[in-house]
DRENROTOR-70054 format. One record per atom (N, C-alpha, C): atom name; residue in three letters; x, y, z. Coordinates in Angstrom, 3 decimals, decimal comma, always signed. Example, Ala and Ser with C-alpha at 12.3 -4.5 7.8 and 13.67 -1.06 7.14 Angstrom:
REM DRENROTOR-70054
   a    r      east     north        up
   N  ALA   +13,190    -5,690    +7,800
  CA  ALA   +12,300    -4,500    +7,800
   C  ALA   +13,200    -3,300    +7,800
   N  SER   +12,850    -2,250    +7,080
  CA  SER   +13,670    -1,060    +7,140
   C  SER   +12,900    +0,030    +7,870
END
This chain:
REM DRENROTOR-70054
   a    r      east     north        up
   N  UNK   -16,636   +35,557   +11,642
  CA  UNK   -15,319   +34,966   +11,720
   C  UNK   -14,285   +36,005   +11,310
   N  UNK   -12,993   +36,055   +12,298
  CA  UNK   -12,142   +36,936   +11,977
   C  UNK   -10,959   +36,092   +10,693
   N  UNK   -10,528   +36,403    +9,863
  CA  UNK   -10,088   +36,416    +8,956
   C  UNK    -8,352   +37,155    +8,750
   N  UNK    -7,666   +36,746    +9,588
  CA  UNK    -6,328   +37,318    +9,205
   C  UNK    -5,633   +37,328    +7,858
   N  UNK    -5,447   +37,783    +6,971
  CA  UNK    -4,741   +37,829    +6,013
   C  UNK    -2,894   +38,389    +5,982
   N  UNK    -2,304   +37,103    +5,499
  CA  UNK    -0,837   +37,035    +5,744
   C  UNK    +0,121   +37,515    +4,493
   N  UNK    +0,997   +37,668    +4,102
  CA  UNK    +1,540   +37,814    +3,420
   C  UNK    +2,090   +36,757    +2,543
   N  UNK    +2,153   +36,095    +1,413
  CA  UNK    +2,334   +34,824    +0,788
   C  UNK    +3,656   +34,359    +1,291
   N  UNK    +4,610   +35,067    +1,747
  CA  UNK    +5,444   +34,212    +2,135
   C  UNK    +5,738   +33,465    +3,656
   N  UNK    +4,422   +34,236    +4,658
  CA  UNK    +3,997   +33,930    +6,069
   C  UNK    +3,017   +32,664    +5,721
   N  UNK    +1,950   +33,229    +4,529
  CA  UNK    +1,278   +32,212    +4,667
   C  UNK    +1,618   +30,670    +4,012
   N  UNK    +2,503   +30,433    +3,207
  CA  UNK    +3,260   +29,408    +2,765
   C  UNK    +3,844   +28,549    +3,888
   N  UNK    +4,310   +29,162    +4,644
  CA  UNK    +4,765   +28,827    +6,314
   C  UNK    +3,728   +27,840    +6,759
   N  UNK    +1,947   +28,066    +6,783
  CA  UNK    +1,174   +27,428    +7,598
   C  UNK    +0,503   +26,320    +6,583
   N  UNK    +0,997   +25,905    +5,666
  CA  UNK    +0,329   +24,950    +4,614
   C  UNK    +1,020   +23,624    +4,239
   N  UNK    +0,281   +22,962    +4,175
  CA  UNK    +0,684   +20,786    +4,048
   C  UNK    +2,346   +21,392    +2,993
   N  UNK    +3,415   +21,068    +3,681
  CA  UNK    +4,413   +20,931    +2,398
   C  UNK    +4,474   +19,401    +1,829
   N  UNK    +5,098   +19,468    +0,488
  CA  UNK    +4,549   +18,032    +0,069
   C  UNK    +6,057   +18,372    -1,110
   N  UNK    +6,745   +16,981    -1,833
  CA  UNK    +7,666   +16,751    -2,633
   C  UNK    +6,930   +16,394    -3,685
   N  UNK    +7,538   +16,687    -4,836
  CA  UNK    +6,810   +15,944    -6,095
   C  UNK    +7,744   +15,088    -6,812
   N  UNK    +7,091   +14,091    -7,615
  CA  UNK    +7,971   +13,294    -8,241
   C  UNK    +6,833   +12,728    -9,787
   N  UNK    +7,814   +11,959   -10,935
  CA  UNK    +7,157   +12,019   -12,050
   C  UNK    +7,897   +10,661   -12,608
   N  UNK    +7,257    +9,945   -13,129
  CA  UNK    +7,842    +9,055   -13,376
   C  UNK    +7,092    +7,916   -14,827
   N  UNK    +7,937    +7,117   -15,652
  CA  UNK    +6,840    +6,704   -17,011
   C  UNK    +6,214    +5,054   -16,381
   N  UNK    +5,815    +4,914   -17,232
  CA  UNK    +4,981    +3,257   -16,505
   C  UNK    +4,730    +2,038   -18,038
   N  UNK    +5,908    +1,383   -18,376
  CA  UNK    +6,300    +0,899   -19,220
   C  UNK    +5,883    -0,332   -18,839
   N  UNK    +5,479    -1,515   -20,153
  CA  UNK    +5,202    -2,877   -20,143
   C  UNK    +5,951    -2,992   -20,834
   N  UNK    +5,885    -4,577   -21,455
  CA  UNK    +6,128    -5,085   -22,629
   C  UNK    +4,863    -5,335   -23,302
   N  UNK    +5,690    -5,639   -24,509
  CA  UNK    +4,415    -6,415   -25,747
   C  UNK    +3,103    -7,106   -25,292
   N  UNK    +3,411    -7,888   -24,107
  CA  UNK    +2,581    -8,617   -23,155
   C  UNK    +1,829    -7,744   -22,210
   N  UNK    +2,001    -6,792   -22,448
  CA  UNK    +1,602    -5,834   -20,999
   C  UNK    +2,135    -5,887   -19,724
   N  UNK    +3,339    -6,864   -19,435
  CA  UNK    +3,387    -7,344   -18,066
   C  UNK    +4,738    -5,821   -18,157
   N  UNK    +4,372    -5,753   -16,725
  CA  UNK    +5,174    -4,278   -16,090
   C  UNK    +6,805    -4,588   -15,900
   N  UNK    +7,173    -3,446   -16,813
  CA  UNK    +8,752    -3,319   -16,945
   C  UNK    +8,699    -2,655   -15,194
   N  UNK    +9,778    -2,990   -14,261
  CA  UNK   +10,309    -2,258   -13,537
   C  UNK   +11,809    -2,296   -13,187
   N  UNK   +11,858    -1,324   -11,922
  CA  UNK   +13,589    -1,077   -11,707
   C  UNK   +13,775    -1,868   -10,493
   N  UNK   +14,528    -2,404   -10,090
  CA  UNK   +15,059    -2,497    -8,646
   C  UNK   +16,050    -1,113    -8,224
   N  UNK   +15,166    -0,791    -7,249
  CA  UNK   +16,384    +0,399    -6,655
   C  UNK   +17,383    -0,328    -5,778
   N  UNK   +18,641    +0,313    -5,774
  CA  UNK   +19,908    -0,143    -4,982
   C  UNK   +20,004    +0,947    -3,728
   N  UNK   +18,787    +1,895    -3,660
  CA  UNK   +18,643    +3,100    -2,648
   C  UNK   +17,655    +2,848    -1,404
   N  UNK   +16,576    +1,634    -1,804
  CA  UNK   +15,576    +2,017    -1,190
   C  UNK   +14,819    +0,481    -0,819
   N  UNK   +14,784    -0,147    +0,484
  CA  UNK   +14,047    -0,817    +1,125
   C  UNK   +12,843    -1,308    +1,088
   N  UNK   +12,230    +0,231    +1,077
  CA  UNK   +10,915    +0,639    +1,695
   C  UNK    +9,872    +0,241    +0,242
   N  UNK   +10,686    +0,933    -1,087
  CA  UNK   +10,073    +0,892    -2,385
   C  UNK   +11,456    +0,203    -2,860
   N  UNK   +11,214    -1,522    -3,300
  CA  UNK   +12,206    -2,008    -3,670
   C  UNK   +12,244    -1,913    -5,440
   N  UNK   +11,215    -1,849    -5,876
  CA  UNK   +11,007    -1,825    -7,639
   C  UNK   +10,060    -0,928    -7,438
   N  UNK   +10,480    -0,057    -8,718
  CA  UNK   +10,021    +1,086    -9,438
   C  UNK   +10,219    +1,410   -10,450
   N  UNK    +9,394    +2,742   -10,841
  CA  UNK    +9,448    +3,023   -12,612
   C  UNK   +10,412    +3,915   -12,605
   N  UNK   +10,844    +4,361   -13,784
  CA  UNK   +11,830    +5,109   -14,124
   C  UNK   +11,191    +6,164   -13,961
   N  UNK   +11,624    +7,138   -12,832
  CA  UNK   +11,155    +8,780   -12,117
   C  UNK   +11,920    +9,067   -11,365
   N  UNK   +11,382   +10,224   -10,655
  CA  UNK   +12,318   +10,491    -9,684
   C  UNK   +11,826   +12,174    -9,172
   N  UNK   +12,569   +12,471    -8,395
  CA  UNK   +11,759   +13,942    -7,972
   C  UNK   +11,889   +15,150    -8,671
   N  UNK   +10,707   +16,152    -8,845
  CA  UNK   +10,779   +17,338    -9,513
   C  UNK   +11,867   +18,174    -9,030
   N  UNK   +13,169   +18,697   -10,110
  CA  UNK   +14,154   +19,367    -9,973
   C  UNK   +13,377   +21,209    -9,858
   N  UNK   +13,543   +21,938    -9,208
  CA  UNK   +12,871   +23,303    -9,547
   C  UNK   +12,943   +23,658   -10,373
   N  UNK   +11,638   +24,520   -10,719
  CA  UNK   +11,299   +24,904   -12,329
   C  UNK   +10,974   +23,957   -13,532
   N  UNK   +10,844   +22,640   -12,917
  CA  UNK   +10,992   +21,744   -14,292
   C  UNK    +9,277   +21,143   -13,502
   N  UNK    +8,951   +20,580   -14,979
  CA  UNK    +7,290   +20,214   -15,246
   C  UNK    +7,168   +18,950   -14,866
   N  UNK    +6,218   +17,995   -14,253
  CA  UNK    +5,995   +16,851   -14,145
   C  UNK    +6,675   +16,037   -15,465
   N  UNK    +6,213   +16,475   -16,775
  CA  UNK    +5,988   +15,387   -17,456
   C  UNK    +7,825   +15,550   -17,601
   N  UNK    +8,516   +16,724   -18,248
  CA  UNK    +9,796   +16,662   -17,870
   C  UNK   +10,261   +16,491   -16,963
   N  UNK    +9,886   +15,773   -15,945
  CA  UNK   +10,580   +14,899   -14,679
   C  UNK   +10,781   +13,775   -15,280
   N  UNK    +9,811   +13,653   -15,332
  CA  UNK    +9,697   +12,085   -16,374
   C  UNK   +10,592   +11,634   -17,302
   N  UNK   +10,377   +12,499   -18,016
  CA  UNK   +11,426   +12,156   -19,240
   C  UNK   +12,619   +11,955   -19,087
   N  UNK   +13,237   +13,068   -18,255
  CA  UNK   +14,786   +13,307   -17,926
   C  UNK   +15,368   +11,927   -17,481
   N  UNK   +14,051   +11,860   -15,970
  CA  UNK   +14,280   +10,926   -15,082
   C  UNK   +14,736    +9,195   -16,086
   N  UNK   +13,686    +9,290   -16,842
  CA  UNK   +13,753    +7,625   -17,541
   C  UNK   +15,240    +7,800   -18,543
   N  UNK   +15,712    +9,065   -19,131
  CA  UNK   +16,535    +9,063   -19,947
   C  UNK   +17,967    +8,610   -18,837
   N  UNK   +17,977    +9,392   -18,085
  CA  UNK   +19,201    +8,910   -16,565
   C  UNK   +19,105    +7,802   -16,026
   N  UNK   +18,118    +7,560   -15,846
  CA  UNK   +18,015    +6,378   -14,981
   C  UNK   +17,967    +4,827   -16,223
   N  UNK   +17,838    +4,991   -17,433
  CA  UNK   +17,375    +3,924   -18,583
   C  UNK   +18,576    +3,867   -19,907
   N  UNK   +18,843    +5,466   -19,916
  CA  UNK   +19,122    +5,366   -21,307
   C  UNK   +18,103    +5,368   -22,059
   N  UNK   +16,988    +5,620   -21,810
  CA  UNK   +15,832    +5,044   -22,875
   C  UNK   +15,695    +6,661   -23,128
   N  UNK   +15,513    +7,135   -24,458
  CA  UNK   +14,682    +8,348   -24,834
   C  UNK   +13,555    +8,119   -25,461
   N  UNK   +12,605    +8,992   -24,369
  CA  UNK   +10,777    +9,148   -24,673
   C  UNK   +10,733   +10,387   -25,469
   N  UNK    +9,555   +10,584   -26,369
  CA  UNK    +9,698   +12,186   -26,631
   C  UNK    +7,937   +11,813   -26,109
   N  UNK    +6,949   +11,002   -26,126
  CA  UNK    +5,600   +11,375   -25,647
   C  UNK    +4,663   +10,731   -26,528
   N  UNK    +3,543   +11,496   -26,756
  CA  UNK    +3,316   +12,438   -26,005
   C  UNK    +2,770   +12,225   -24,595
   N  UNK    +2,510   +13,187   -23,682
  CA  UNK    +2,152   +12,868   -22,228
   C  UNK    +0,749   +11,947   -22,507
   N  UNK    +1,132   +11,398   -21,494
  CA  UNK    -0,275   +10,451   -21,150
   C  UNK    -0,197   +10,096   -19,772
   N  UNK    -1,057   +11,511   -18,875
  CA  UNK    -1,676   +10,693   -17,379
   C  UNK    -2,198    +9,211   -17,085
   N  UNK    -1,252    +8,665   -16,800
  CA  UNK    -1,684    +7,405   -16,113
   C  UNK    -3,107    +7,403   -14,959
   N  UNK    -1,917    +8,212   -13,706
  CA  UNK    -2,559    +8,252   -12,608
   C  UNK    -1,830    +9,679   -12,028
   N  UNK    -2,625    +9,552   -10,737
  CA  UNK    -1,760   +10,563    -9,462
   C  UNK    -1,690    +9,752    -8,554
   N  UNK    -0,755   +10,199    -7,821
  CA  UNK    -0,367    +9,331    -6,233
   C  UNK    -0,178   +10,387    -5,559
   N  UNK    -0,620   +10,370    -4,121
  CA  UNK    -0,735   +10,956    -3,012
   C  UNK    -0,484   +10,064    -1,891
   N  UNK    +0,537   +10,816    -1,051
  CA  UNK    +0,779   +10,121    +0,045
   C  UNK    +1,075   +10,977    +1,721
   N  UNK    +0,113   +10,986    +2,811
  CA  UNK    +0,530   +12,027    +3,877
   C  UNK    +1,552   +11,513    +4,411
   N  UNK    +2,372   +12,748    +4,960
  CA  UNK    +3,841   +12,565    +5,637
   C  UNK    +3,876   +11,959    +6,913
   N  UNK    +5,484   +10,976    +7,110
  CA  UNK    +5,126   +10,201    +8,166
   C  UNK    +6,524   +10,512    +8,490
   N  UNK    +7,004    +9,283    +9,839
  CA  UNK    +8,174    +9,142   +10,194
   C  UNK    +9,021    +8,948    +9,147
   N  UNK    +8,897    +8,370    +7,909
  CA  UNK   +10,174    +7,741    +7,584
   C  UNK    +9,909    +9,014    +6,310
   N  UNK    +9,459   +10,082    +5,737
  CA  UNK    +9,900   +11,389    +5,214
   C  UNK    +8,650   +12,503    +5,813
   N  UNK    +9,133   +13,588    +5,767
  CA  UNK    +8,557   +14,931    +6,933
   C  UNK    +7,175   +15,628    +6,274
   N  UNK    +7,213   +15,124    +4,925
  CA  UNK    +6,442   +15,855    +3,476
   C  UNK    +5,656   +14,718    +2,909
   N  UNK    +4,045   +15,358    +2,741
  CA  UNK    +3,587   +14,964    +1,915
   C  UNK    +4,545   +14,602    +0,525
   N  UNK    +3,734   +13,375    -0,456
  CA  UNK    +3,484   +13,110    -1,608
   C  UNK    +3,276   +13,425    -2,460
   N  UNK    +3,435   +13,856    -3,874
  CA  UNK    +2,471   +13,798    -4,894
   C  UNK    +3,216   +13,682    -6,079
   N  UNK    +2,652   +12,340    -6,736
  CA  UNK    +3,277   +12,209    -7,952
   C  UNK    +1,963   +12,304    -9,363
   N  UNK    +3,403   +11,643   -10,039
  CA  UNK    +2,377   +11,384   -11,705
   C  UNK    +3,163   +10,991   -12,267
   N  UNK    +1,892    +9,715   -12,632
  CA  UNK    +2,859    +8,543   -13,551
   C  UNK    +2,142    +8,576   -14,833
   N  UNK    +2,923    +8,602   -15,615
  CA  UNK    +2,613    +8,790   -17,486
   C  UNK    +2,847    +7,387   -18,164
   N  UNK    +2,120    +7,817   -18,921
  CA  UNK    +2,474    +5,777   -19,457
   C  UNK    +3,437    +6,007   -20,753
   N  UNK    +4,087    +5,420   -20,267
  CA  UNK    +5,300    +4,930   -21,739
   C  UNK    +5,374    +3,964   -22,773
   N  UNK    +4,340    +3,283   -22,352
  CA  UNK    +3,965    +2,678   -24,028
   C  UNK    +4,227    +1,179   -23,325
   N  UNK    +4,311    +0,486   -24,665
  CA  UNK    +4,855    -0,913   -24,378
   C  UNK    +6,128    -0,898   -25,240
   N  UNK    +7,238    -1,575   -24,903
  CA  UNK    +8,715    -1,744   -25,187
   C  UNK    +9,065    -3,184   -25,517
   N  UNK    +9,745    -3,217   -26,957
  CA  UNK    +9,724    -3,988   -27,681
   C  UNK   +11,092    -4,722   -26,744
   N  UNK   +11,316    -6,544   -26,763
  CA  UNK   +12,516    -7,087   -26,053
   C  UNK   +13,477    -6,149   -26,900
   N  UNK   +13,967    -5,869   -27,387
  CA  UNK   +15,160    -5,213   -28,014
   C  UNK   +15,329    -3,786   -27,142
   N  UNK   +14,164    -3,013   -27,496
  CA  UNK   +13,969    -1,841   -26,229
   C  UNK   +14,769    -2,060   -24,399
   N  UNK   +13,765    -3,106   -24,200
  CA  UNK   +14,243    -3,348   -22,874
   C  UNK   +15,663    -4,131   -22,591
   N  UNK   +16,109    -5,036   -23,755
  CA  UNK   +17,289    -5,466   -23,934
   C  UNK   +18,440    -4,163   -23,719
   N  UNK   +18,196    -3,056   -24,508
  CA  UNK   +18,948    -2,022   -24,439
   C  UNK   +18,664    -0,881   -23,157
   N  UNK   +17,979    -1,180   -22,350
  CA  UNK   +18,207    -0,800   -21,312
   C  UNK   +19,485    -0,600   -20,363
   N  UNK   +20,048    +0,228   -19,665
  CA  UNK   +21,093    +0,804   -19,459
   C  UNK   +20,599    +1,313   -18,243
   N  UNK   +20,997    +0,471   -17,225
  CA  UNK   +20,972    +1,347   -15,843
   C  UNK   +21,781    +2,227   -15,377
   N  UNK   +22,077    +3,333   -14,389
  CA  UNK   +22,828    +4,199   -13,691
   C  UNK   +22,840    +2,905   -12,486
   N  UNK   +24,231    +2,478   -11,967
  CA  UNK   +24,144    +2,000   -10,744
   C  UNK   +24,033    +2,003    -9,552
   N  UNK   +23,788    +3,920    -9,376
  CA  UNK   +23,942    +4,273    -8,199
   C  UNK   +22,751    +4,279    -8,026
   N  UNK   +21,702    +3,869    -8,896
  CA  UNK   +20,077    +3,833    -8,463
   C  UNK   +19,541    +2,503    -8,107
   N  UNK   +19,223    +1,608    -9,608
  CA  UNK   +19,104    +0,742    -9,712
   C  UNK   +20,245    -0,364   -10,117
   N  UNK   +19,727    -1,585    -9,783
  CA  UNK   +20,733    -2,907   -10,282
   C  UNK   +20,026    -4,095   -11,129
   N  UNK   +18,608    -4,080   -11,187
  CA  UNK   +17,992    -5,050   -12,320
   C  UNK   +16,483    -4,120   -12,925
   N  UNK   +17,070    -5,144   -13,808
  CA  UNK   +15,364    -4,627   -14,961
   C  UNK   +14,495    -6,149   -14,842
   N  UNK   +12,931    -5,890   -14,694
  CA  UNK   +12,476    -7,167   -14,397
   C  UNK   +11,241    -6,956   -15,330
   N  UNK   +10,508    -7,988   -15,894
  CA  UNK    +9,208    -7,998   -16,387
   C  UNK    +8,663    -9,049   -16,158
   N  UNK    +7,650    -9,155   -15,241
  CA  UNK    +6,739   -10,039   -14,947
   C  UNK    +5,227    -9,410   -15,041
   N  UNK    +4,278   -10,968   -14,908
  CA  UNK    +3,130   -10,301   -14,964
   C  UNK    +2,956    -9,514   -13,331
   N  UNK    +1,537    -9,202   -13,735
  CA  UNK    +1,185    -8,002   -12,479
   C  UNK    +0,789    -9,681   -11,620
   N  UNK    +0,789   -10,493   -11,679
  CA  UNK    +0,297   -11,513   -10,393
   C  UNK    +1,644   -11,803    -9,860
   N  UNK    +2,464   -11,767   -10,531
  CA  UNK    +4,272   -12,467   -10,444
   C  UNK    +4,732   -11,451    -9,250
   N  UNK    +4,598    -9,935   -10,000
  CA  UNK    +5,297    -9,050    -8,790
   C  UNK    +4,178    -8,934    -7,117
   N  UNK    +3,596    -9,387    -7,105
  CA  UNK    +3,017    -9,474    -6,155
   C  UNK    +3,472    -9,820    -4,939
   N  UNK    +4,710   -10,833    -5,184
  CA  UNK    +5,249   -11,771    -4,127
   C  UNK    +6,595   -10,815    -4,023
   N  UNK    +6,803    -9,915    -4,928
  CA  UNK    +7,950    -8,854    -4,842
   C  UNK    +7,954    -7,390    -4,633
   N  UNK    +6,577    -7,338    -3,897
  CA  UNK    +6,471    -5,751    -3,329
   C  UNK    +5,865    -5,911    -2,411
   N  UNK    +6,135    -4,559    -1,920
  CA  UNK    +5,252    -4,100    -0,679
   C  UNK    +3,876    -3,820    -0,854
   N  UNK    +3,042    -4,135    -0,363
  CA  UNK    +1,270    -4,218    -0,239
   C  UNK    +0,884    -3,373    -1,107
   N  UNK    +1,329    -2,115    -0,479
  CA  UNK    +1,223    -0,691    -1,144
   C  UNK    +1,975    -0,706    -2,363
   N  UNK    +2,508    -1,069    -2,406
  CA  UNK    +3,250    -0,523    -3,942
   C  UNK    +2,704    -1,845    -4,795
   N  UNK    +2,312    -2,858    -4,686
  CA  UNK    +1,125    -3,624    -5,242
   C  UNK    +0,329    -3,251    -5,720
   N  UNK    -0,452    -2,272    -4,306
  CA  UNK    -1,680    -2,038    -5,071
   C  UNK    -1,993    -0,552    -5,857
   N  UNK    -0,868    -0,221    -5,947
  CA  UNK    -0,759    +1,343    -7,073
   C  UNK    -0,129    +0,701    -8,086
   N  UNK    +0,242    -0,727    -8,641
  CA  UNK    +0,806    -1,124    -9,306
   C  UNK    -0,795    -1,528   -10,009
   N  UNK    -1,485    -2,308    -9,242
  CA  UNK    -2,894    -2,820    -9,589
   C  UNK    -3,725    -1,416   -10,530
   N  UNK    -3,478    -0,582    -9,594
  CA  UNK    -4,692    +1,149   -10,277
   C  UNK    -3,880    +1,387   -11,741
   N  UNK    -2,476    +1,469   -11,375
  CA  UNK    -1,900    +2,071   -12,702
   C  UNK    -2,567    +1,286   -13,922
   N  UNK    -2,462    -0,494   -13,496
  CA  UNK    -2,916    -0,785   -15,102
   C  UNK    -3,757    -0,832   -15,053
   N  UNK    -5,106    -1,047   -13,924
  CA  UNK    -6,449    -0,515   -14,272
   C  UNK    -7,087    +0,494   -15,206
   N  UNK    -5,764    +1,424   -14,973
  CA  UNK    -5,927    +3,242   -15,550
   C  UNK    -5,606    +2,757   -16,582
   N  UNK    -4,833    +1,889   -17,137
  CA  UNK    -4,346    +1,832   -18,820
   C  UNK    -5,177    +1,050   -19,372
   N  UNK    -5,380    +0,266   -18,780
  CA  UNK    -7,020    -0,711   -19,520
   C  UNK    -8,251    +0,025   -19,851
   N  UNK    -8,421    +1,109   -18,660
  CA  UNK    -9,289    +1,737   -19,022
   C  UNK    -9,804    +3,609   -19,846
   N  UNK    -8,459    +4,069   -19,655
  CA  UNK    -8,573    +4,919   -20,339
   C  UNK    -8,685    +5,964   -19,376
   N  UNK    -9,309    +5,925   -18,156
  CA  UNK    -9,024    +6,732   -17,631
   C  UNK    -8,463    +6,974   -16,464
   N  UNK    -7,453    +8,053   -16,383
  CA  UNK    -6,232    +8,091   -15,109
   C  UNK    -6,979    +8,042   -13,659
   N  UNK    -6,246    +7,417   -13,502
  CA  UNK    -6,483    +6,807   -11,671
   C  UNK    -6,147    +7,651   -10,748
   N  UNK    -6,522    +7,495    -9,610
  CA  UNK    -5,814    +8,619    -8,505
   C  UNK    -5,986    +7,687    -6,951
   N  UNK    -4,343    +7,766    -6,662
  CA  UNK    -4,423    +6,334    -5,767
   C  UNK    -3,468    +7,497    -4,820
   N  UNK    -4,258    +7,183    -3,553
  CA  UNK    -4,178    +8,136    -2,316
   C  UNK    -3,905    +7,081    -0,833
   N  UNK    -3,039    +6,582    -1,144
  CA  UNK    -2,644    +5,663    +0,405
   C  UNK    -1,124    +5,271    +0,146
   N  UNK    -0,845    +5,952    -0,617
  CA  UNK    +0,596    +6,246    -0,390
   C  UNK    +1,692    +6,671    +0,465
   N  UNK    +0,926    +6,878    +1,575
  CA  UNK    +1,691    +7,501    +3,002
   C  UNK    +2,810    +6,998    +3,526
   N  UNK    +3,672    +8,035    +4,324
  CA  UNK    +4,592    +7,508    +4,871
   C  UNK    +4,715    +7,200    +6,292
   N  UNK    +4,096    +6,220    +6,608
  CA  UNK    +3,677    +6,025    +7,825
   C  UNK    +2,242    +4,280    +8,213
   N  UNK    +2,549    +4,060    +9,240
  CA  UNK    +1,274    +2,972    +9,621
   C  UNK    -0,065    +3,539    +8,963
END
C-alpha cells in the first residue's frame, strides 16, 4: 500500500470536523433534573447549562463559564465526567458532535430559586422527574437524559452516541 504523507495542515483538510461543547448536569435534592428552556432552539428545547468550546479553553472550563453566564450559578468542581455525547453531521449543522457533561451536584430550592437566566438564551428553569420530562423532549434528548442519570447512579460515565444531526 502506497502511503502519501501530507503536511498537518493538508492533512487536517481530509478529517471528520466536529464542534465541541461542555456543559454541568444538575438535580435537585430529589434527584429530579434541573433544566433550561432555550429561547434559541426548536430542535433541543431544554438543556443544561453549556454551551460551545471558546478556543483554547478546556471542556470542563466550558462548563463552568457556560453555567456561570447562562445561571449566575458559580461551580468551582471538582470535575466529574458524567458522560460523552457524540453526534454525526447532518442537514440541520455541517459538523460532527462532541460533548461532555459533568455533573453539578444536586442544588438546594434556594440554589435554584436564585437562579438567574441570560434571556437571550433561555426563558424557564424547570425540575421534574426524569418520567415528567419525557412528554417535554425530543426522543433523543430523552434518551441522553435517561444515560446521564444512569451514569450518576452508577458511577460510571456513559457515552451516548446517537446524537446526530440528521434522520
Amino acid at each position: 500500500m502506497n502511503k502519501v504523507w501530507l503536511p498537518p495542515e493538508q492533512y487536517a483538510e481530509t478529517v471528520l470536523k466536529a464542534t465541541a461543547f461542555a456543559c454541568l448536569f444538575f438535580t435537585d435534592e430529589h434527584d429530579r433534573p434541573v433544566q433550561l428552556r432555550a429561547t434559541y432552539s426548536r430542535i433541543h428545547p431544554w438543556q443544561w447549562p453549556g454551551g460551545t468550546m471558546d478556543p483554547g479553553e478546556r471542556p470542563w472550563e466550558t462548563a463552568v463559564r457556560e453555567c456561570r453566564e447562562e445561571t449566575g450559578l458559580e461551580f468551582g468542581g471538582p470535575p466529574r465526567l458524567l458522560a460523552t455525547v457524540f453526534g454525526l453531521p447532518g442537514a440541520e449543522w455541517p459538523y460532527a458532535t462532541v460533548g461532555f457533561v459533568f455533573d453539578g451536584g444536586r442544588l438546594s430550592p434556594a440554589r435554584i430559586e436564585a437562579i438567574t437566566l441570560d434571556p437571550a438564551e433561555h426563558d424557564a428553569v424547570r425540575v421534574l422527574t426524569v418520567e415528567e420530562w419525557r412528554g417535554h423532549m425530543p426522543e433523543r434528548d430523552f434518551a441522553r437524559l435517561e444515560a446521564v442519570m444512569a451514569a450518576r447512579r452508577s458511577g460510571t460515565p456513559g457515552y451516548f452516541d446517537t446524537w446526530d444531526w440528521g434522520p
